[in-house]
Every structure is written in C-alpha cells, then in structure tokens.
N, C-alpha and C positions, 0 to 999 in steps of 0.2 A: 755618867759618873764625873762629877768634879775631883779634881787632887789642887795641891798648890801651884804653884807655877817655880817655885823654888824644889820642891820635888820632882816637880815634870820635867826641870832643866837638866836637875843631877840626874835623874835617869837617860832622859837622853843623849847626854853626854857618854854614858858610861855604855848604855845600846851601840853609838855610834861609832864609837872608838874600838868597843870589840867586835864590830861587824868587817872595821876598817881593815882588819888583821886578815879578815877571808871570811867566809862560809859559814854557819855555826847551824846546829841541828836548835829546835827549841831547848832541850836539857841543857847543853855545851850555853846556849845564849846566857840560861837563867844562872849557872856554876859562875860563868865572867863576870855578873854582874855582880853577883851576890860576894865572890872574893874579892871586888874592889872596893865595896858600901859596906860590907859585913865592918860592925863597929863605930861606925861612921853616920850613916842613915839611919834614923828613926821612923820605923816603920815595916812594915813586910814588904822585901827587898820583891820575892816574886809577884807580889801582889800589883806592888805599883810597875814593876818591870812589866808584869803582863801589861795593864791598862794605857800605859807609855809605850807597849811595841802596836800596839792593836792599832792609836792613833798614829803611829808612823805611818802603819800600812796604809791604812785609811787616807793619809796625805799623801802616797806614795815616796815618799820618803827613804825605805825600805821596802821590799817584798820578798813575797815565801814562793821559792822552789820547791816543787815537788820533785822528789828522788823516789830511787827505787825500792830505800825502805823507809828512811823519814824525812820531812820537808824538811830545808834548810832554809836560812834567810840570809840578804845579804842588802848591802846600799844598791837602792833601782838606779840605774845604769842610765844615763842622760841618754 
C-alpha cells in the first residue's frame, strides 16, 4: 500500500508522540490519534494509523508487547 508522504508524516507524528507518553493498547493507540487528526486529517484516521503503525513496526521504529490480556505498543528501546 502506498499513502502520501504528507499523510505518512502526520501520522507518524501523531503515533510517536502518543507512544512518547507510555504504553498504549491498540484501541488506546487508535482513540490518541484519532482525538488529535479528528477535524484536521482527511481521510480515515484508523485506516492510515493502522498502515503507519504496521511500517513502524516493520522498521522497528516501535513494537508490540504482548501482555496478559492485550498487546501493547511502545517506541523500541535502543
């Protein structure tokens, strides 16, 4: 999947700053993003959030913990 590069930033942006905070479940991840673009963003907030956290992980960038009842995700830890 292609997206723009003006979309892939503002999302990353908005991923990285609310991971900066701590911990986030996927739901908790997509509610941060979406209360910060809702208005702002053109386009499906979860849609391009998923496709933007997916190539994080994939760069290691961020990664998902697995918990005892749902993964979380957080900035990978140099």
């Amino acid at each position: 999947v292609n997206i723009s590069r003006s979309k892939y930033d503002s999302m990353k942006r908005e991923i990285l700053d609310a991971l900066g905070k701590g911990e986030l479940t996927h739901d908790e991840l997509t509610d941060a993003v979406e209360e910060r673009l809702n208005g702002v963003f053109d386009g499906s907030i979860p849609w391009y959030m998923e496709c933007t956290k997916l190539d994080l992980e994939a760069r290691g960038t961020i990664e998902r913990v697995e918990g005892p009842r749902h993964a979380r995700y957080r900035v990978r830890r140099a």
